[in-house]
N, C-alpha and C positions, 0 to 999 in steps of 0.2 A: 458465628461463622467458624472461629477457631474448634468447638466442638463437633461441627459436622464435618469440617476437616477432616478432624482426628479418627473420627468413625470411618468415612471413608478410606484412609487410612488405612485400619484394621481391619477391614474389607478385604482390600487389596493383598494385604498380608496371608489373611487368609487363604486369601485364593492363588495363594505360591508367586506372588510376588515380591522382586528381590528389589537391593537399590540397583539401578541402570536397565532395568526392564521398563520396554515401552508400554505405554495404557495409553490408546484414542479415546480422547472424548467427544464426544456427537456433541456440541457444546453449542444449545439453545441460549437463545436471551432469557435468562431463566438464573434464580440465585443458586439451585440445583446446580448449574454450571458452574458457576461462582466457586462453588465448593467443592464439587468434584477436582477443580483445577488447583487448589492450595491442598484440595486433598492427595492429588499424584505428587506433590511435590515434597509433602508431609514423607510420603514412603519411598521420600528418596527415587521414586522413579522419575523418568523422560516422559512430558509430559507431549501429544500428540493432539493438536486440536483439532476437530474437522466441522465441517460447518454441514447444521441440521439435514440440510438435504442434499447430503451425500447418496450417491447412485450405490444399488448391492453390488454391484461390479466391478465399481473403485474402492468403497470400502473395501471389497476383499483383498487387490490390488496392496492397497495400502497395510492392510493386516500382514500379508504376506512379506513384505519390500519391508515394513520396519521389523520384522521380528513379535509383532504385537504378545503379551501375554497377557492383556486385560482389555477389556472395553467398558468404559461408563456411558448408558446412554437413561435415559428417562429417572437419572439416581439410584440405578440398578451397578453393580460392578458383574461382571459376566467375565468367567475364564476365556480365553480363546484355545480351542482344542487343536491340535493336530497341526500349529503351525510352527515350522523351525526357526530358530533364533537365529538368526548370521552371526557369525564370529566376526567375521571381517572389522567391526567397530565397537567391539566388545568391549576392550581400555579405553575408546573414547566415549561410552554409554556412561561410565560412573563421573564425570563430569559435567554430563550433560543436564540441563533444565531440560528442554524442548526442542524438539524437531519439528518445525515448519514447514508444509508442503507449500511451494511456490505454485500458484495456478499459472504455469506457460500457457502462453496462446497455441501452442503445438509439443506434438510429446507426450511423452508422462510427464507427471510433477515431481520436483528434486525436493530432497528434504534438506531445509537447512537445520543443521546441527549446533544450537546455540547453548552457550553453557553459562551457569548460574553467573559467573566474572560477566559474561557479555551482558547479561538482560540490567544487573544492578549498574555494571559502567552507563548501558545507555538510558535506562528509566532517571540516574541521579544526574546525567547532562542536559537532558530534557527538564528534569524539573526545577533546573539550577536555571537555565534561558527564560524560561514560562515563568518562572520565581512563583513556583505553583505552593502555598499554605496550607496549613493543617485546617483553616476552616473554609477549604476552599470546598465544592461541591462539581463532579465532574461527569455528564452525561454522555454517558457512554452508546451512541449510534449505532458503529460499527459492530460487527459480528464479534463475537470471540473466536471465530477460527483466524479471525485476519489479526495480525500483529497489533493491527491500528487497535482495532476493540479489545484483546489482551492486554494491550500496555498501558491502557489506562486502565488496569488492576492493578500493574503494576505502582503506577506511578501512583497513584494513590495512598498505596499499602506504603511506599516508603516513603511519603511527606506526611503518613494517619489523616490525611483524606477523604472525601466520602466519594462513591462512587453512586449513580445512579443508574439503572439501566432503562434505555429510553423505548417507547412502545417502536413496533413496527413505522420507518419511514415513509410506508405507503399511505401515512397518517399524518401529513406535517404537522395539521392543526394541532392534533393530539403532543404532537412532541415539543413544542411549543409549550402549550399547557402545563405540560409536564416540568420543562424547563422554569415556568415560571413559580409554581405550586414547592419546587424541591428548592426554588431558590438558589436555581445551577449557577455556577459562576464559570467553568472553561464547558468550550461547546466546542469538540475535538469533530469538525464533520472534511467531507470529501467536496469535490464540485458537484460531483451528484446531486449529495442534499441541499447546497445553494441552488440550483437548479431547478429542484421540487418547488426551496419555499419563493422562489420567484411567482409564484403563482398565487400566493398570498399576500392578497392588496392592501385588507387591514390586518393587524394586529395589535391594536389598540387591546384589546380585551385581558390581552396579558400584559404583565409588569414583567419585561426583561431586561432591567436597569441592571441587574446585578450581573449579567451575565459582562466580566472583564475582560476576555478574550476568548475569539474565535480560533481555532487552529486549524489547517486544511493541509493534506497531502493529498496525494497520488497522479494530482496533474496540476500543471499551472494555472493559477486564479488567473481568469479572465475578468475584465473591467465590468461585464452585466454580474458577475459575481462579487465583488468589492462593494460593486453597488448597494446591491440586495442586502448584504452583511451591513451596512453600515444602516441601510434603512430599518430593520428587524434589530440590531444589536445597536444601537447607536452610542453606549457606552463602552462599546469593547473595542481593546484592540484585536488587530490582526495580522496572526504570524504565517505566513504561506511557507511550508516546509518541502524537505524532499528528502528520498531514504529509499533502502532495499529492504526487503528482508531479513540479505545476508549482512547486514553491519544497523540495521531497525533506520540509524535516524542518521546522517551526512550533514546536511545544511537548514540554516534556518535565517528568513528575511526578517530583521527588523521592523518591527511597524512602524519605525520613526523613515525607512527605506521602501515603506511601500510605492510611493508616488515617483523618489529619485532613479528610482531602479525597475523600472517596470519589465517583468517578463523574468527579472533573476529569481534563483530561489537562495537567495543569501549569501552568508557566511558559516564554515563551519562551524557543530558545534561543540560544546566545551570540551577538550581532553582530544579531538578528531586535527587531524591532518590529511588535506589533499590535493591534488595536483593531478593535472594532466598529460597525458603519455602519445607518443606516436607511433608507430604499429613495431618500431624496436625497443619498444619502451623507456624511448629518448624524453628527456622531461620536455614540455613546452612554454614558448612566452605565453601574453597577453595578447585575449584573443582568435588564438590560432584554437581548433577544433581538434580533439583528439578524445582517446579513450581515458577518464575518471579513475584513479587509482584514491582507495582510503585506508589511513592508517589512525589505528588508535585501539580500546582494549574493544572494544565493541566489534569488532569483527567476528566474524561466523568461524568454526573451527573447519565447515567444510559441509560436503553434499553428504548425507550418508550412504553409502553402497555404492560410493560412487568417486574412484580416485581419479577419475579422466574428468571428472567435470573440476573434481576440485582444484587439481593443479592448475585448469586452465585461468581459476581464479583468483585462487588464494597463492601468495609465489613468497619467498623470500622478501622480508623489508630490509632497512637501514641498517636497523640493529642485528646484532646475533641472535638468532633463535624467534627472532619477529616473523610476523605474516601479515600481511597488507591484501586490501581485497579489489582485484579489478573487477570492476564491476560491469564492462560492457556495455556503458553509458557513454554516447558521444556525448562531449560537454567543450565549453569553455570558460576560463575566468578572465574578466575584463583587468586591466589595470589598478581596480582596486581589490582586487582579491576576492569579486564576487562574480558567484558558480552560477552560470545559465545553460540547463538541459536542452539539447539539442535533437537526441534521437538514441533510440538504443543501437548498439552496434548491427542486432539482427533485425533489425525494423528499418532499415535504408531501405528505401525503393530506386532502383535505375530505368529512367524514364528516356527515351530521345539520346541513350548513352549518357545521361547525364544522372550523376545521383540528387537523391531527395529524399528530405527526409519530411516524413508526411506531420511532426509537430508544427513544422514549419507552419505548409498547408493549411493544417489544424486551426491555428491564431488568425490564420489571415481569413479563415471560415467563419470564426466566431467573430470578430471585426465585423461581421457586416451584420446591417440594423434588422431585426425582426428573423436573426438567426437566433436559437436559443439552446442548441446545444450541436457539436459538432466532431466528424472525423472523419478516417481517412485510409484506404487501404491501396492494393498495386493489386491487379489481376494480369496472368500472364497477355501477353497480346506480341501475335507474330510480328506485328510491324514496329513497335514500339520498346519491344525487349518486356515491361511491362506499365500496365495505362492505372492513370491515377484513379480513382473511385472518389467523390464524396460523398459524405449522406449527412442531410440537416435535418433539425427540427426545427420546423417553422409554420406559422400562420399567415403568415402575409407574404412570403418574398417566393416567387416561381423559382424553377431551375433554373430557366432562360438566364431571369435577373443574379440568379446567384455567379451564374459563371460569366456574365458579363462585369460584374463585380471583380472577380479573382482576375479576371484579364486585367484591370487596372493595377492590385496590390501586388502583382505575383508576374515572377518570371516566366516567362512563355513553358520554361521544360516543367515546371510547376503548376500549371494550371491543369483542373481537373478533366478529363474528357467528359466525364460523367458528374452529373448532379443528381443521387437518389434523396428525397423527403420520405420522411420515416415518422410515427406519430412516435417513438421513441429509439435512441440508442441503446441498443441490445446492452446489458451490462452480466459481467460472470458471478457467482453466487459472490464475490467479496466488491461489487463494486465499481470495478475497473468495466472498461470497455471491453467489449469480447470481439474482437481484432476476427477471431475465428467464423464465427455467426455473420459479420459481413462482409467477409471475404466469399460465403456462402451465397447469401442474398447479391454480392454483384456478380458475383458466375451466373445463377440464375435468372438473371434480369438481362442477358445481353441484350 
């Protein structure tokens, strides 16, 4: 690996590559990616991940917005001709590791601008909580454009770990197999992939004894997912985490906290500090709901080309010369210091004059039996300001039944008008739920 590094490397070189010049990589599940990615960093340049099937559109979008002066895709390095470089972040290019494009649900995508202090602070708090070993073996799911699937490069590289890359997840069986053949020990997946392998009634046929933990981000484990994981992994623990982009990794639940604390996503983790803000960025008690401020080195240095977004996030901290990242999470912490997500600041729906926030919604969806995957959107509606949407997947429960349900769990300003069944929730190339696609589907469905 170190030598096809290097080669790419002198590729890059070659082809008038400086340090703090960005190079996208199209970065398949592939060890080609692998390498192209230690190889942008090898030449001292910003590395740009993008995931396989990027549209010519946005790629160029992207080309253009960072400056690109390279592209790796199929293990080819390609100059990029004719595009200008912005000055505008030029002294903070030659710090930088990587610029992360955020997939918004609306908008362009902002690039987080992370720099090599950030990726090593949060790769060695991560694997200081996981107490992840040198003979640990780590199957890697997720994409490598998504942070989630890059950091466990990372995190491997610096405990000399093995990384494995797992087949396509439209294959559980396969990945399974995989998992047990490679002898994985951390199984880094999303709810997504619990979700999939729910549908897998045996697994006897594989030995996943070795597999010692499970880890999950992007949205809160739901109790048919604990389930699953403990049925499929019955030797591992399980960490349900939460995190941005822009600062990777915030809080992490103890598996000894899973049952006592249902719904939190922990405490923070090692070397992090945070706390919640009220719209003057007054600190708050316990309990009270407000926007997620975090501090620690892991923070993002900022959006690239983009100083209006970044002020709104990155402000002055405690210290001199510090920067603290508001992150536009409504959150709160209970009385013991542990952090339960609430809603993003831009994802409030106001329903009946009342706000909601549709996570809420979300749990009291998935709460109900022979629901198996679930969410939630606002469509405008003249009489309502705007009306809730839901859409399940399910075999057995009607809409009827569903929204008879929610009338029980759920405040009246919270109940869905609407119950769409979907044979799947649409998700965006990294994973997440595409908020966008069903906001589609319920305008069209009135």
């Amino acid at each position: 690996m170190a030598e096809r590094a290097q080669q790419i490397a002198s590729s890059l070189r070659a082809a008038g590559v400086v340090p703090g010049d960005r190079v996208l990589v199209v970065a398949d599940h592939s060890v080609g990616s692998v390498a192209a990615v230690w190889g942008v960093l090898e030449a001292a340049a910003v590395l740009v991940p993008l995931h396989p099937t990027v549209k010519p559109d946005k790629l160029a979008w992207l080309q253009d917005h960072c400056g690109a002066a390279a592209i790796i895709r199929e293990g080819r390095v390609e100059p990029v001709e004719g595009v200008k470089r912005p000055d505008a972040d030029a002294e903070a290019a030659r710090e930088l590791a990587a610029i992360i494009y955020t997939s918004g649900s609306t908008g362009r995508p902002k690039g987080v601008m992370l720099t090599h202090a950030n990726i090593v602070s949060a790769a060695d708090s991560i694997a200081q909580y996981l107490e992840l070993l040198e003979d640990d073996v780590i199957q890697v799911l997720s994409p490598l454009s998504f942070d989630y699937g890059l950091y466990q490069l990372f995190l491997a590289a610096r405990r000399r770990a093995r990384a494995v890359l797992a087949p396509p997840f439209t294959l559980p069986a396969q990945v399974l197999k995989q998992a047990a053949i490679e002898r994985v020990t951390f199984f880094p997946a999303v709810p997504t992939h619990i979700a999939l392998l729910e549908r897998l009634q045996d697994v006897s046929a594989w030995d996943l004894s070795r597999v010692r933990a499970v880890t999950s981000t992007a949205a809160t484990l739901v109790p048919s997912n604990i389930e699953t994981i403990r049925r499929i992994f019955p030797a591992a623990q399980i960490f349900s985490m939460y995190g941005l982009t822009e600062c990777k990794r915030c809080s992490y639940l103890p598996p000894a906290d899973l049952e006592r604390k249902p719904g939190s996503v922990g405490v923070p983790i090692p070397g992090t500090e945070l706390w919640i803000v009220d719209e003057q960025s007054r600190r708050l008690g316990p309990d009270q709901v407000g926007q997620l401020v975090i501090r620690g080195p892991h923070v993002m240095r900022g959006y690239w080309r983009d100083p209006t977004a970044t002020a709104e996030r990155v402000r002055p901290g405690p210290a001199a010369g510090e920067r603290v990242l508001y992150t536009g999470d409504l959150c709160r912490l209970d009385g013991e210091g542990y952090l339960y997500f609430v809603a993003r600041t831009d994802d409030v729906l106001k329903s009946r004059g009342e706000k909601v926030a549709p996570k809420e919604v979300e749990l009291a969806l998935h709460a109900i039996p022979g629901v198996n995957e679930a969410a939630v959107v606002g469509v405008a509606d003249e009489l309502l300001g705007q009306a809730i949407v839901g859409f399940v997947v399910t075999d057995s429960v009607s809409e009827a039944n569903v929204i008879r349900e929610c009338q029980q769990r759920l405040e009246s300003h919270m109940i869905p008008t609407r119950i769409i069944v979907l044979p799947a929730i649409p998700k965006t190339a990294h994973g997440k739920v595409d908020k966008r696609q069903l906001w589609e589907i319920a305008t069209l469905r009135r």
